[in-house]
C-alpha positions in Angstrom: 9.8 22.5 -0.9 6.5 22.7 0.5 5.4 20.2 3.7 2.5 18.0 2.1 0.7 15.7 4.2 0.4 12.2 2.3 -2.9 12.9 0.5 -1.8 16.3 -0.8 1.1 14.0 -1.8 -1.3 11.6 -3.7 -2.4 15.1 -5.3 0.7 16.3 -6.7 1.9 13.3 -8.1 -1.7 13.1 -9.9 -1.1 16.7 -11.2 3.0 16.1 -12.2 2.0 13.2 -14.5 -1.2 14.9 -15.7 1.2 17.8 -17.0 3.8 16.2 -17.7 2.2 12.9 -20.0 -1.2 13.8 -22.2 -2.1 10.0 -22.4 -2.7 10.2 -18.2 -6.4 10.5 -17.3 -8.4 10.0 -13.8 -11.4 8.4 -13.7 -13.3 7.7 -10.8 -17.1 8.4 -8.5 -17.2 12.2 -7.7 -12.9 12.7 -8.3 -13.9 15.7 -10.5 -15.5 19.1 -9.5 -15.6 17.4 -5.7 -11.9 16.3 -6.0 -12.9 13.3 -4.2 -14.3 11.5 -1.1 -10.9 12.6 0.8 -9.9 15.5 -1.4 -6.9 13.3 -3.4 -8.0 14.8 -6.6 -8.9 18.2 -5.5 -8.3 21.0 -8.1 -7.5 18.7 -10.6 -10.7 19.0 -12.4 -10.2 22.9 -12.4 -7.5 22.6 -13.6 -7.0 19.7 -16.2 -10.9 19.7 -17.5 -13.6 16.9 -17.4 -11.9 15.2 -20.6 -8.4 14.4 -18.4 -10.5 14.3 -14.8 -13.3 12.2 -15.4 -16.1 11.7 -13.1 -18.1 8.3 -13.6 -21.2 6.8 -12.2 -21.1 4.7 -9.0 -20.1 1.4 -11.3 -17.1 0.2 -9.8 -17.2 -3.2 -12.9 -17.4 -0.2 -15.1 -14.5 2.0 -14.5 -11.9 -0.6 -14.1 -13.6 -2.2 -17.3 -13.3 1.3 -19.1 -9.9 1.7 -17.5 -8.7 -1.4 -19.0 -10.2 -0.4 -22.7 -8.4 3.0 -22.2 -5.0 1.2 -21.2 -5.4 -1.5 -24.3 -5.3 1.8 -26.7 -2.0 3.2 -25.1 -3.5 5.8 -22.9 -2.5 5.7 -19.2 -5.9 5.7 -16.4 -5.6 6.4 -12.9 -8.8 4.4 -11.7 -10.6 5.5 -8.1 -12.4 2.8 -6.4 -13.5 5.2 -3.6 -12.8 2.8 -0.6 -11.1 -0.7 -0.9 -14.4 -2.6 0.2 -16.0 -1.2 -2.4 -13.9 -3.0 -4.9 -15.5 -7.0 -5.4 -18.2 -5.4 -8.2 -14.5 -4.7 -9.9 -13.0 -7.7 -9.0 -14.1 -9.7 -12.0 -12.6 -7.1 -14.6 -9.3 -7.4 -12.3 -8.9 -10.6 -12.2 -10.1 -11.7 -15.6 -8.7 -8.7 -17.3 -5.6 -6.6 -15.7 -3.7 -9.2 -14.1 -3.7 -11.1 -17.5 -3.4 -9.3 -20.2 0.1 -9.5 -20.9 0.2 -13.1 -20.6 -2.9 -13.4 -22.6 -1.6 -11.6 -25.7 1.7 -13.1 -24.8 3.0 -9.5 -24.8 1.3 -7.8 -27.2 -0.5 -5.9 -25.2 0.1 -4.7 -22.0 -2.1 -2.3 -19.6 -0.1 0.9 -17.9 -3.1 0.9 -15.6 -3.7 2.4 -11.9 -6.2 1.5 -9.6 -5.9 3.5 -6.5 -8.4 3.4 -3.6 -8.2 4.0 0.0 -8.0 1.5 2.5 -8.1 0.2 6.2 -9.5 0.8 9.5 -8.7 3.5 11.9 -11.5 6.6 10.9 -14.4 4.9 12.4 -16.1 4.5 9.2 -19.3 2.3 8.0 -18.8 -1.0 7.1 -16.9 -1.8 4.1 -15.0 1.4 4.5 -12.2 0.0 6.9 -11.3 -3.5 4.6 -7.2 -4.4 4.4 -7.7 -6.9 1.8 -4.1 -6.7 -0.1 -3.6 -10.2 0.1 -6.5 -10.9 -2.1 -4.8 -8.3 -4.8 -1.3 -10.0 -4.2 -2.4 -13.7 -5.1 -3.1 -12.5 -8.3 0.1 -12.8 -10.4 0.3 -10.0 -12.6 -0.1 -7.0 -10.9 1.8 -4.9 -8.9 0.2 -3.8 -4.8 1.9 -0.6 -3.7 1.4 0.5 -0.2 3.1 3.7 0.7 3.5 5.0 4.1 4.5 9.0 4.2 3.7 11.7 1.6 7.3 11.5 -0.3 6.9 7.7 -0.5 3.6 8.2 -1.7 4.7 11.4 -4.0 7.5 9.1 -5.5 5.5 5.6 -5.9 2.4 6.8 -7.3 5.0 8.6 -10.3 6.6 4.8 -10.7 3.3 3.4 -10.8 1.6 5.7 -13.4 5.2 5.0 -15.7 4.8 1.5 -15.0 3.7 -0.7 -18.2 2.1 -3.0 -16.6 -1.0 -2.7 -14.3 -0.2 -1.5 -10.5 -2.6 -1.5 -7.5 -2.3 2.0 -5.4 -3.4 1.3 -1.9 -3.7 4.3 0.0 -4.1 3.8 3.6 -6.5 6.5 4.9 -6.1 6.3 8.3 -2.6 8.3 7.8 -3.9 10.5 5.3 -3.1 13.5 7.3 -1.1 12.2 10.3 1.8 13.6 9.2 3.8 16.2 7.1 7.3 16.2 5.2 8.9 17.7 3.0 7.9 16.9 -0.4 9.4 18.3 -3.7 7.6 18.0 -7.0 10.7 17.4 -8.8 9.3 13.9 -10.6 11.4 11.8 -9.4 10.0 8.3 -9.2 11.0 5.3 -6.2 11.8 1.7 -7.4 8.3 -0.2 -6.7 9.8 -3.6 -6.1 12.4 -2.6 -3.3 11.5 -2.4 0.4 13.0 1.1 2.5 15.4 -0.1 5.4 14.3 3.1 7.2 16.1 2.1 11.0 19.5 -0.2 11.3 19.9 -2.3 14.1 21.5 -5.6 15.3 18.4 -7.7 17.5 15.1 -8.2 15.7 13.6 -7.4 12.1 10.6 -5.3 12.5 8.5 -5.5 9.1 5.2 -3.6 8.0 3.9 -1.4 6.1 0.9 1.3 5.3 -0.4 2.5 8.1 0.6 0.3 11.1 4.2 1.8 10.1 3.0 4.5 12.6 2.7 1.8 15.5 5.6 0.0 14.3 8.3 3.4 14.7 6.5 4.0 17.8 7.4 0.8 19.1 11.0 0.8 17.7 11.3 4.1 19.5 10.3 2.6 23.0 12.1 -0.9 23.0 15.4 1.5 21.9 14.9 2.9 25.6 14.8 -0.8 26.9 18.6 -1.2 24.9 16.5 -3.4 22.2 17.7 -2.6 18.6 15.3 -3.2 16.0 15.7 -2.8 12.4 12.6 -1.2 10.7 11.4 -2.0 7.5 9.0 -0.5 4.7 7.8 -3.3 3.1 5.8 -0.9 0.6 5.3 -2.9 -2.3 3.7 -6.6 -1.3 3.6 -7.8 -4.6 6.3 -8.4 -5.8 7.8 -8.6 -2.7 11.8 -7.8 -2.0 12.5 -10.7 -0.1 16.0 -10.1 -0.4 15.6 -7.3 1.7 14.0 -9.2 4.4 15.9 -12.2 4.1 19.4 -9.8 4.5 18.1 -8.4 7.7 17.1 -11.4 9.2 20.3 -12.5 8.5 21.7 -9.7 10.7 19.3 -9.8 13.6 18.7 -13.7 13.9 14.7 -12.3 15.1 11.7 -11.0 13.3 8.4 -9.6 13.9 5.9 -8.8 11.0 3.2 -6.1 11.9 -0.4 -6.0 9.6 -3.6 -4.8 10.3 -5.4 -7.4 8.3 -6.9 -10.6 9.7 -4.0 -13.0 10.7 -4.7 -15.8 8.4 -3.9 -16.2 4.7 -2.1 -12.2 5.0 0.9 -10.8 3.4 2.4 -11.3 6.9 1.8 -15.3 6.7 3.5 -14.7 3.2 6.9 -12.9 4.6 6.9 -15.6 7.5 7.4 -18.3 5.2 9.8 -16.8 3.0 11.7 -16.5 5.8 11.7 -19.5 7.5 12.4 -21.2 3.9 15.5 -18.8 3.0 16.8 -17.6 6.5 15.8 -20.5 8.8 19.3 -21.1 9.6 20.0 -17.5 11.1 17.1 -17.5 12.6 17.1 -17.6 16.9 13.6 -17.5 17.7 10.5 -18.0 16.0 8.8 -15.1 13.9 6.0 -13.5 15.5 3.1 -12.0 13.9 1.1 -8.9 14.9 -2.2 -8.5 13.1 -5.9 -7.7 13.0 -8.0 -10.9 13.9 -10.0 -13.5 11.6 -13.0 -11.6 11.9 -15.0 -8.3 10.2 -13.3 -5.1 11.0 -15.5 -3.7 13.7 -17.7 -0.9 13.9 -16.6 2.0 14.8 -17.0 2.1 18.8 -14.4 -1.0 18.9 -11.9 -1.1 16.2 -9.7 -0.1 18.4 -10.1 -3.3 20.1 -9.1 -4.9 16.2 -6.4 -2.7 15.4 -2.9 -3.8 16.4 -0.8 -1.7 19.1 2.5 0.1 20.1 1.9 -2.9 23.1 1.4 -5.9 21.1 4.3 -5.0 19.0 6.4 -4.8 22.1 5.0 -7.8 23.7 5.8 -9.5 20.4 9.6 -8.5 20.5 10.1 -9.2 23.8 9.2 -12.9 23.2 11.5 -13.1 20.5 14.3 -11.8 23.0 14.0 -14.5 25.8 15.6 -16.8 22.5 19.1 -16.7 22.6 
């Protein structure tokens, strides 16, 4: 099994269902002979030809609107939009279109549709390369929002969500592109897209993220385990639908939570998974939830996003609150 960091992941699930299913195509801004801004689709071209790896102009309305004509007819796209800011020319066709076909056609047609796109802070980028807008995808019943956070997780979602009949958003969080390697074998084997991974027991507080700030989130795990804290660490991946069953099981356990996100603090997935919580496990729980997230305001540019993005520190800071409850 070779050791894939999670873009080369993103790549080899691209190439196992291109291979394995005719009907898959990529479309996307300069995914073909260039394999892409960050090198997802890389070879692909080469090796599948301009009719299956399709590069498109910079329209962003234009290839989720083809997309969706493609997906109507039975085929199966895998849509670019090159980074997640770039996506509000699109968000028309997503809204009006993918998220409501099925219930339009009560059924009769449904969209096996992927748009994938990088996203969040963390590479000192322009702006409107560093957006973590998820919670404007996961208000829109309808489609799936996939977030995964190392290259199997990635390797095995992105399968699921090319399968998937219905229409999935892929967010790819760039800042972790290559921060890691694991072991990743191309052995098609797809992961459940509506389940969270409980990836660390423990018995004192819930810590919950997902994406990138999983990274920060381990990290902090790590040192509040030297301070005899246990936290149990959780994937979220997909946050629409979300597993709250997962979430609500752990709290259960611990009595405490803490939800990490890098996007701003209101309105956010994390505000979501607070108040499922405090409506389902309000009675085990000891302390109040805490949230750690980016602030109400434009992601930086790049000389202080590190002064956005949240930290190993506020994450600790964060469980240590919810330990003075007993």
């Amino acid at each position: 099994m070779p050791e894939l960091t999670l873009v080369e992941a993103v790549n080899l699930a691209l190439a196992h269902e291109l291979a394995r299913d005719p009907e898959v195509v990529l479309l996307g801004q300069d995914i073909g002979k260039a394999g892409g801004v960050f090198r997802a689709t890389d070879g692909l071209w080469q090796r599948f030809g301009a009719e299956r790896v399709i590069d498109t102009p910079l329209a962003e309305s234009t290839i989720v609107g083809v997309s969706v004509g493609m997906a109507a007819q039975g085929m199966r796209p895998v849509a670019e939009i090159q980074f997640m800011g770039f996506i509000f020319p699109a968000f028309n066709q997503i809204a009006t279109a993918v998220a409501r076909m099925r219930n339009r056609t009560r059924g009769r047609i449904t969209l096996p549709l992927v748009i994938r796109m990088p996203f969040g802070g963390g590479i000192h980028a322009p702006e409107h390369h560093s957006e973590s807008t998820e919670a404007l995808l996961a208000h829109l019943p309808g489609l799936k929002v996939v977030i995964p956070s190392t290259p199997a997780r990635a390797y095995g979602l992105l399968l699921a969500a090319i399968r998937d009949p219905d229409p999935v958003i892929f967010l790819e969080p760039k800042r972790i592109y290559r921060q890691q390697r694991e072991y990743v074998e191309d052995d098609g084997e797809a992961y459940p897209l509506e389940a969270c991974f409980v990836e660390r027991e423990g018995s004192d507080v819930t810590l919950v993220s997902w994406g990138a700030m999983m990274k920060e989130t381990r990290e902090a795990a790590e040192r509040l385990a030297q301070d005899g804290i246990s936290c149990e660490v959780i994937d979220v991946v997909t946050v629409a639908p979300l597993d709250v069953a997962t979430l609500v099981e752990s709290v259960q356990k611990t009595g405490r939570c803490v939800v990490v996100q890098e996007a701003p603090r209101s309105g956010g997935v994390a505000s979501e998974i607070a108040a499922e919580l405090a409506e389902k496990a309000i009675l085990s729980l000891i302390a109040p939830i805490e949230r750690v997230t980016g602030y109400d305001t434009i992601m930086p540019y790049p000389r202080t996003e590190h002064r956005y993005m949240p930290t190993v520190s506020r994450i600790v800071e964060a469980v240590q609150r919810v330990m003075e409850f007993h």
